[in-house]
VEXMI-344025 format. One record per residue (C-alpha): residue in three letters; x, y, z. Coordinates in Angstrom, 3 decimals. Layout:
<tikes>
+------+----------+----------+----------+
! resn !        x !        y !        z !
+------+----------+----------+----------+
!  ALA !        X !        Y !        Z !
...
+------+----------+----------+----------+
</tikes>
This chain:
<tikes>
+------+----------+----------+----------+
! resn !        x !        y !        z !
+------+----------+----------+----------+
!  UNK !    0.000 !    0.000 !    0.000 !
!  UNK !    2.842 !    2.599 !    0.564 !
!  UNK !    4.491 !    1.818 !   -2.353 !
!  UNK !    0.958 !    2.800 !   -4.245 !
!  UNK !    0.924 !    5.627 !   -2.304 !
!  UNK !    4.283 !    6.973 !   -3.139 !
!  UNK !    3.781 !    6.040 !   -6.575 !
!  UNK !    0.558 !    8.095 !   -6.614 !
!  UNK !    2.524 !   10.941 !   -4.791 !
!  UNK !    4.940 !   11.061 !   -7.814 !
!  UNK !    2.463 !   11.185 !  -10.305 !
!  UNK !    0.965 !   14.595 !   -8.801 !
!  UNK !    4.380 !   16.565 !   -8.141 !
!  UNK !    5.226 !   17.923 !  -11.545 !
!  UNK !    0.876 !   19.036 !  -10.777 !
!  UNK !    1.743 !   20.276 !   -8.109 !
!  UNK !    4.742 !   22.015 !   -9.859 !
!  UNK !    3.397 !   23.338 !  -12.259 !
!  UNK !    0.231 !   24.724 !  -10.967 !
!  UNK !    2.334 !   26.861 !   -8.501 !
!  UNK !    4.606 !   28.176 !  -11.266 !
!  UNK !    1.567 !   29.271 !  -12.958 !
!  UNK !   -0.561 !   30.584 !  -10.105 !
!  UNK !   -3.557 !   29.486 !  -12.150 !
!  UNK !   -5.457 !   25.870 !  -13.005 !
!  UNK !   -5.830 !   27.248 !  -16.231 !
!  UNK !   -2.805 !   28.076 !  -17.378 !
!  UNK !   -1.223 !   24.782 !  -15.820 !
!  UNK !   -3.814 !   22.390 !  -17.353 !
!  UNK !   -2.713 !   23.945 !  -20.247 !
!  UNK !    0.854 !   23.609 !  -19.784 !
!  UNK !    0.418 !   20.187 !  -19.026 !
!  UNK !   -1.876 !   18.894 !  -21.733 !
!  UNK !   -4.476 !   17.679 !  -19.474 !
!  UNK !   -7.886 !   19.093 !  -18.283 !
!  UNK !   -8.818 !   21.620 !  -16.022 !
!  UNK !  -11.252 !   19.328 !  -14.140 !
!  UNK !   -8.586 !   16.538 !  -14.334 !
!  UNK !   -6.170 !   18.772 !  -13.062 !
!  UNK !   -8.075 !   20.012 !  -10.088 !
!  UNK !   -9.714 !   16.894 !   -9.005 !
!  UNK !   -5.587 !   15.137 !   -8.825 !
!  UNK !   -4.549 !   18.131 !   -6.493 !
!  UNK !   -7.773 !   17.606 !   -4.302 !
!  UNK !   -7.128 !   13.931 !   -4.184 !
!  UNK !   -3.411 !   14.566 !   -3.444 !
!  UNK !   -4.305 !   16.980 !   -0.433 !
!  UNK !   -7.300 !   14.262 !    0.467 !
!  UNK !   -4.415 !   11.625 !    0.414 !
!  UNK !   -2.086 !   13.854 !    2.758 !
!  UNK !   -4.767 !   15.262 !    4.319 !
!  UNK !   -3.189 !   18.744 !    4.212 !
!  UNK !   -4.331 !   21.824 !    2.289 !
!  UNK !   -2.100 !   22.893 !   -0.609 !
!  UNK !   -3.268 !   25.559 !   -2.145 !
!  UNK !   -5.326 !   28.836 !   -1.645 !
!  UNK !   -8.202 !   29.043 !   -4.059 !
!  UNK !  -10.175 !   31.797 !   -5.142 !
!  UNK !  -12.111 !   33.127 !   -8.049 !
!  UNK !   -8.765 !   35.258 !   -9.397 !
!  UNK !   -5.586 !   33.580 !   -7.193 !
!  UNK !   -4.117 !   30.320 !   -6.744 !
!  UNK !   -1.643 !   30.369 !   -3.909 !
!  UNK !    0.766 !   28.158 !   -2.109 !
!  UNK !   -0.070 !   27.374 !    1.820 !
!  UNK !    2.855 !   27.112 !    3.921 !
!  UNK !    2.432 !   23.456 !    3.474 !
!  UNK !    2.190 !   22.838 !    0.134 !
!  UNK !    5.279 !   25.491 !   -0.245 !
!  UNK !    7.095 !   22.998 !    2.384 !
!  UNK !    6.378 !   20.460 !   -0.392 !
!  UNK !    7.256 !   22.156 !   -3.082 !
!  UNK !   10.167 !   23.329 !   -2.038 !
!  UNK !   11.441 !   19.926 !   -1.542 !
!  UNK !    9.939 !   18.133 !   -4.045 !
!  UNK !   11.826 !   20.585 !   -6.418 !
!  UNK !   14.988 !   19.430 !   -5.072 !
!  UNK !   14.229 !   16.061 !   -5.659 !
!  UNK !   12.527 !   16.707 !   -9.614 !
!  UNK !   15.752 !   18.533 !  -10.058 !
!  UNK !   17.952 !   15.972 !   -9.131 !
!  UNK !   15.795 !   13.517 !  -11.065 !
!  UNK !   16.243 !   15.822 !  -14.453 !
!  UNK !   19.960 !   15.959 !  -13.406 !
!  UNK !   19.841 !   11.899 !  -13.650 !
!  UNK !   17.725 !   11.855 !  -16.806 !
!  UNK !   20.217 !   14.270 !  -18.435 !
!  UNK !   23.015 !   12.189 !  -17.440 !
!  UNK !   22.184 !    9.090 !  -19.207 !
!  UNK !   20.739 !   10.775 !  -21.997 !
!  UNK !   23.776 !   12.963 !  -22.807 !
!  UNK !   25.872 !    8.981 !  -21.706 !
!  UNK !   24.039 !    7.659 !  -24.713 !
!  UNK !   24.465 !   10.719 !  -26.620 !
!  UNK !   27.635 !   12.298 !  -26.421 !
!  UNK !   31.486 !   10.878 !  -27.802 !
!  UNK !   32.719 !   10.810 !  -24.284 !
!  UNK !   33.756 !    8.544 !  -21.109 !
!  UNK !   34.818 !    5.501 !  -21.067 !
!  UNK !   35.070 !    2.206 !  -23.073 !
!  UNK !   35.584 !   -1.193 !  -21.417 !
!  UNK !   37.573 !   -3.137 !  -23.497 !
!  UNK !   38.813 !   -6.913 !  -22.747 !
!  UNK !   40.943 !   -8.964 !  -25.668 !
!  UNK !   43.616 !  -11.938 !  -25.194 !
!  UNK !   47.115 !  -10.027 !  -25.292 !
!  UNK !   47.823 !  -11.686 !  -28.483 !
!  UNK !   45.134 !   -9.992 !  -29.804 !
!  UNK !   46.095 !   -6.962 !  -29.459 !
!  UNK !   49.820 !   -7.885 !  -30.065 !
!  UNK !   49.042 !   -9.231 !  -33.477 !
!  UNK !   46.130 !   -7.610 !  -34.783 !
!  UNK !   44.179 !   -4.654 !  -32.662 !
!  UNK !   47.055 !   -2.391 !  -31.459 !
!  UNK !   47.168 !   -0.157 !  -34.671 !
!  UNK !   42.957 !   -0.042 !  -34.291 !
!  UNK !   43.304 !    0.549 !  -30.824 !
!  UNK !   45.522 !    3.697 !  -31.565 !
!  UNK !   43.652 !    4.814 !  -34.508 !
!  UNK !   40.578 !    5.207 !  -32.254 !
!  UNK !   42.283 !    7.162 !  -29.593 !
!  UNK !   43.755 !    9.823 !  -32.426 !
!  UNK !   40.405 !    9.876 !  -33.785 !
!  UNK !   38.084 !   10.315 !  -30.306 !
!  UNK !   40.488 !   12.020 !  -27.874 !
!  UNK !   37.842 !   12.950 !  -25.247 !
!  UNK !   36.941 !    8.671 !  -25.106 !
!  UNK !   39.095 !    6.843 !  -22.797 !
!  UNK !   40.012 !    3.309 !  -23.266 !
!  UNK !   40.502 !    0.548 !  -20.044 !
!  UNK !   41.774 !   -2.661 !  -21.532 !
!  UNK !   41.824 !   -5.291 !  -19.831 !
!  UNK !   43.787 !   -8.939 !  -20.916 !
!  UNK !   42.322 !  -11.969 !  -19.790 !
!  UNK !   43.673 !  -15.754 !  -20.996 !
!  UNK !   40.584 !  -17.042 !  -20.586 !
!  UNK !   36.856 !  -15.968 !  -22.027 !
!  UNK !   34.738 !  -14.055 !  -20.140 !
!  UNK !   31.071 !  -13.892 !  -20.229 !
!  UNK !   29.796 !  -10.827 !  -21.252 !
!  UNK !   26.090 !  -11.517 !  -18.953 !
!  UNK !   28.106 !  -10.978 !  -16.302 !
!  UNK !   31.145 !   -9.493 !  -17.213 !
!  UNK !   32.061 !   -5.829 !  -16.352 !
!  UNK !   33.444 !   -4.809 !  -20.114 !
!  UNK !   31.211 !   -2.896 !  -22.634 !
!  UNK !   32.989 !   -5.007 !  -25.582 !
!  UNK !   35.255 !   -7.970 !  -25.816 !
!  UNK !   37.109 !   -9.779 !  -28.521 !
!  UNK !   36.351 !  -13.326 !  -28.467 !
!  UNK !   37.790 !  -16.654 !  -30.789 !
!  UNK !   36.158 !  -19.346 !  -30.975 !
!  UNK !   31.651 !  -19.915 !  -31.366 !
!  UNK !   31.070 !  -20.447 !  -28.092 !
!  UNK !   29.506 !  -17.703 !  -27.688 !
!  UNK !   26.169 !  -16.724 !  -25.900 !
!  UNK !   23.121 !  -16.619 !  -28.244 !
!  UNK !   21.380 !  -14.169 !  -26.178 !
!  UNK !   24.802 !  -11.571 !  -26.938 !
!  UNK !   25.565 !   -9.103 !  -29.989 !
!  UNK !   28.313 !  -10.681 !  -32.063 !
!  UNK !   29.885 !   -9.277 !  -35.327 !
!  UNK !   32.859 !  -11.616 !  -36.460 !
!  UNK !   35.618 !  -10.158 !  -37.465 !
!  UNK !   38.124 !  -12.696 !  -39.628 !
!  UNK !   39.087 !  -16.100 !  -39.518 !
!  UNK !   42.380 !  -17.274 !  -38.331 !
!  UNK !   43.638 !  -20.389 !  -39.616 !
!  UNK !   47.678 !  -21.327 !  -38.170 !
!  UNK !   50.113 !  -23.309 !  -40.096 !
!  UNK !   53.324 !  -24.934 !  -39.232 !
!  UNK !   56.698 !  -23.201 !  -38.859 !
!  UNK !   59.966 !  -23.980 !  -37.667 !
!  UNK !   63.498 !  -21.974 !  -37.723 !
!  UNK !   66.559 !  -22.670 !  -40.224 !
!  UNK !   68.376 !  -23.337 !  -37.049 !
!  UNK !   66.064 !  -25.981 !  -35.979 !
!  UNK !   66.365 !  -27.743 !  -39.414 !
!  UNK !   69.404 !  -27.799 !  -38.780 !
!  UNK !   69.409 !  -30.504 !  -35.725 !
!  UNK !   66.013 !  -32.162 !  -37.309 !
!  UNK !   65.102 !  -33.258 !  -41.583 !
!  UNK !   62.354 !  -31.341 !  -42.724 !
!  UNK !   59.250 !  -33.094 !  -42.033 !
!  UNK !   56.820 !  -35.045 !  -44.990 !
!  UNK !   54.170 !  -36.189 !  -42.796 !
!  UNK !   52.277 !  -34.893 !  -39.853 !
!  UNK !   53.796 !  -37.717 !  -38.131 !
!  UNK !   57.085 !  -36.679 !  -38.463 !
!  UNK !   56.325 !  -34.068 !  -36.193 !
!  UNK !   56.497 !  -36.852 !  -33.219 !
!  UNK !   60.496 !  -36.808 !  -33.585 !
!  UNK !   60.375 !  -33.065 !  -33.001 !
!  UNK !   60.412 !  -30.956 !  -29.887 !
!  UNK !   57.413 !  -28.328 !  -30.329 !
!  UNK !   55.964 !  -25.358 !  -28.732 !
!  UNK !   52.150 !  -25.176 !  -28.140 !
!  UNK !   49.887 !  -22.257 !  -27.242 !
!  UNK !   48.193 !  -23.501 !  -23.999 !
!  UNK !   44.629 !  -22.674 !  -24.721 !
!  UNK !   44.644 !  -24.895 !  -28.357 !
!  UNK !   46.696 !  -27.560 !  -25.980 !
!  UNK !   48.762 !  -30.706 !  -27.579 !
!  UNK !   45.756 !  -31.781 !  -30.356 !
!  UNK !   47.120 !  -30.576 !  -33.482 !
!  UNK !   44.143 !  -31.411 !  -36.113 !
!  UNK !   45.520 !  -31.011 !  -39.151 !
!  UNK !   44.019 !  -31.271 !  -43.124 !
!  UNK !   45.714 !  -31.250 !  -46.705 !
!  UNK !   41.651 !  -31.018 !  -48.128 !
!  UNK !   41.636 !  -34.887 !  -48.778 !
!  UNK !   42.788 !  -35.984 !  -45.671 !
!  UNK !   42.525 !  -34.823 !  -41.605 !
!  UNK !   44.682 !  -36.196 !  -38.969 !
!  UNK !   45.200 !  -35.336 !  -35.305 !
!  UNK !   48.781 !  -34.632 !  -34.529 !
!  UNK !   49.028 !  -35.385 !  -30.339 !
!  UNK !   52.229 !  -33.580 !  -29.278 !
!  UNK !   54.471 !  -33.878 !  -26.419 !
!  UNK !   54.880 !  -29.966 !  -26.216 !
!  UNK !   59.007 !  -29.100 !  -25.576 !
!  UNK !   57.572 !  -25.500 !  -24.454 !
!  UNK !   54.014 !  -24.527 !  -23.663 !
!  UNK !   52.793 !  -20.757 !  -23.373 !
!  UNK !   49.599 !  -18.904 !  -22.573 !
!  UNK !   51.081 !  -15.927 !  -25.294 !
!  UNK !   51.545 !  -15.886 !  -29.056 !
!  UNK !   54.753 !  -13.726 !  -28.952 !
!  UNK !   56.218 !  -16.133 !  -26.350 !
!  UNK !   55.718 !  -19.334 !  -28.745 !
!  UNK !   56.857 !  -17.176 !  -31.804 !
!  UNK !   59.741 !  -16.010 !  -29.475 !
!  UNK !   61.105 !  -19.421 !  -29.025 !
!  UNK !   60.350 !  -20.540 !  -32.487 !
!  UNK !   61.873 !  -17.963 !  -33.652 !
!  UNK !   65.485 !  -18.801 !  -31.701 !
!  UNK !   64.846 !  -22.307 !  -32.850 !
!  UNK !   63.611 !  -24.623 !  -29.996 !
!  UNK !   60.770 !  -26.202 !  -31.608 !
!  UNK !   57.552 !  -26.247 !  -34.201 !
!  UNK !   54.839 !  -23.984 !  -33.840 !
!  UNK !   51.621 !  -23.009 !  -35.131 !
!  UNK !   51.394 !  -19.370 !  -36.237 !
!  UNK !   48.996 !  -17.460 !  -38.490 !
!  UNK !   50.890 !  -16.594 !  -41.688 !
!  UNK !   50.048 !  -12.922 !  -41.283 !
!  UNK !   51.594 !  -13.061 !  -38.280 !
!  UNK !   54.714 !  -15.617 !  -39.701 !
!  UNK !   55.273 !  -13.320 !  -43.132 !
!  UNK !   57.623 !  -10.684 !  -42.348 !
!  UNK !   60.186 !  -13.303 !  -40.892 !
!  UNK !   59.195 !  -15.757 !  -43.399 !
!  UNK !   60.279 !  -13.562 !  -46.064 !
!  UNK !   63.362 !  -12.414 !  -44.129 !
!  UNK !   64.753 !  -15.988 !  -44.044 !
!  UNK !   64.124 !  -16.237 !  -40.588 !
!  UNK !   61.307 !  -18.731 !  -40.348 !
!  UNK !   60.418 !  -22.100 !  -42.679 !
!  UNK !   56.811 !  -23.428 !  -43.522 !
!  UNK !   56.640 !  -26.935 !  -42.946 !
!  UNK !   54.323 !  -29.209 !  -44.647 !
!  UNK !   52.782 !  -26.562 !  -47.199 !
!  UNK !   50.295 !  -28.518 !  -47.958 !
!  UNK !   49.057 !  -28.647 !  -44.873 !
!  UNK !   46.665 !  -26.564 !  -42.715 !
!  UNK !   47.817 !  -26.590 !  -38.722 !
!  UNK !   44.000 !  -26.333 !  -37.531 !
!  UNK !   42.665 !  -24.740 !  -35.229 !
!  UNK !   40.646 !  -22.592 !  -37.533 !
!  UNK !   38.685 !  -19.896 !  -35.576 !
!  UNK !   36.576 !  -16.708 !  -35.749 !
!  UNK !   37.375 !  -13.533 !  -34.088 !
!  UNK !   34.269 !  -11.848 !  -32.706 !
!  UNK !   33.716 !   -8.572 !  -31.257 !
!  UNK !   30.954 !   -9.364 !  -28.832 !
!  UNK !   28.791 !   -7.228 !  -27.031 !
!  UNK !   26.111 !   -7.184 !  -24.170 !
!  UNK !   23.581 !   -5.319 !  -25.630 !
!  UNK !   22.272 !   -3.705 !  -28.828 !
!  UNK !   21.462 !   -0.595 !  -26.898 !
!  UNK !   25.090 !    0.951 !  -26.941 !
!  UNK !   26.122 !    4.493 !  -25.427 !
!  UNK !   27.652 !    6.714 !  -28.189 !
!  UNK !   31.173 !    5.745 !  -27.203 !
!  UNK !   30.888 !    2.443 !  -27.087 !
!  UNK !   28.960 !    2.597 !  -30.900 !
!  UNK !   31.911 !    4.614 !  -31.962 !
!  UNK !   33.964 !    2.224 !  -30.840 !
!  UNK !   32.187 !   -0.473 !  -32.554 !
!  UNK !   32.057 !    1.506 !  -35.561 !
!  UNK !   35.420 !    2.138 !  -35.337 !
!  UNK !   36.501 !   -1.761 !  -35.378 !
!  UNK !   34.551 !   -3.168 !  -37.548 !
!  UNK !   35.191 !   -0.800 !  -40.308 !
!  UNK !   38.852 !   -1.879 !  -39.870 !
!  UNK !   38.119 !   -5.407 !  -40.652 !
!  UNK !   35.522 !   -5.285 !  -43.061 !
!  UNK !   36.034 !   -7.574 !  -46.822 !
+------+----------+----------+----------+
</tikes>
């Protein structure tokens, strides 16, 4: 019953408001889009309710009681601070400001975000950026980011997901390992070499030539939660690793890595997803969208 009761109360201050701004039923029924006779028989059941008298009614004046300007006077603090709230979130929604909540894998951002990343903060100065790394995915239901980049489908249905590209690793060793080990003609060779394995994909390497799939179980030499830490050691020649050929191009064409088994695709083929919690987005945090997605698109 009091929550009614407040509820009601509500209702009738911006009456109340108004009718004492305009010193007149009239002019405030007017003002408010409602009828006079509506309007008067609310403020009559609002001083009923409190059982106070509001207002001073004659033929010509409208006036405040001490009461009702007791009431007013506080209930104008309280509309203003609720306008002050309503402005907030509007202008929140509205304006390219505040901050975005951004969580990634670190090789993410190593091997393919850190240019967009910058781009956005030349572009948007006044938006801030907190990123966070995590080696593990987060769920966004519950998750305190506004955006994440996510690989792999298992994602949510209920969430907003736009993929991004498709990463698809191959094999690659150093000259310097080929020097200690023959170059390998079969996924099975790899068995007789020491190799380096991204902790998250694990020691399943299931690999395809597009008329036949095997799966490659490894005894890793070296295992790592970071991309730049397996391309690292690869690169100083302590095992085989699966990189994306982006990512394996510029050393590849400096001499300083070796495809093994061209034919061959290392597996592991994934989607990158930028993945949000909701399609209602604050301007930022659609900027930011915006921003990404026009990086990556065909």
């Amino acid at each position: 019953m009091v929550g009614i009761i407040v509820q009601d109360f509500l209702n009738d201050v911006p009456l109340l408001v108004e009718v004492a701004r305009q010193k007149s039923f009239s002019k405030a029924a007017e003002a408010l889009g409602i009828g006079v006779s509506t309007l008067s028989r609310r403020i009559k059941l609002l001083e009923k309710r409190m059982g106070v008298l509001l207002f001073y009614r004659d033929t010509r004046n409208v006036e405040l009681t001490d009461n009702g300007a007791y009431l007013l006077d506080r209930c104008g603090f309280v509309l203003e601070e609720v306008q002050k709230a309503y402005d907030s979130v509007v202008l929140n929604m509205q304006k390219p400001s505040g901050l975005v909540r951004v969580c990634m894998f670190l090789d993410l951002y190593d091997g393919l975000l850190k240019k967009v990343l910058l781009d956005f903060a030349a572009r948007w100065p006044d938006i801030s950026l907190e990123l966070t790394f995590q080696d593990h995915p987060v769920d966004m239901r519950t998750a305190p980011f506004d955006v994440a980049f996510v690989t792999g489908n298992a994602i949510a249905p209920a969430l907003v997901t736009r993929k991004l590209l498709t990463i698809e690793p191959f094999l690659y060793a150093s000259p310097l390992l080929l020097e200690r080990y023959p170059m390998p003609r079969d996924p099975d060779d790899l068995h007789r070499m020491p190799c380096i394995v991204l902790q998250r994909f694990g020691g399943r390497w299931p690999m395809h030539n597009g008329s036949r799939q095997v799966t490659v179980d490894v005894v890793p030499r070296y295992s790592f939660s970071s991309v730049e830490m397996c391309r690292d050691f690869l690169l100083a020649g302590h095992g085989v690793a699966l990189l994306r050929k982006e990512r394996a191009r510029p050393d590849e064409k400096a001499g300083r890595l070796v495809r093994l088994l061209p034919d061959w695709s290392g597996g592991f083929v994934h989607d990158v997803n930028l993945v949000m919690g909701s399609r209602q987005l604050p301007m930022r945090v659609r900027l930011f969208v915006d921003h990404v997605l026009a990086q990556f698109a065909p």
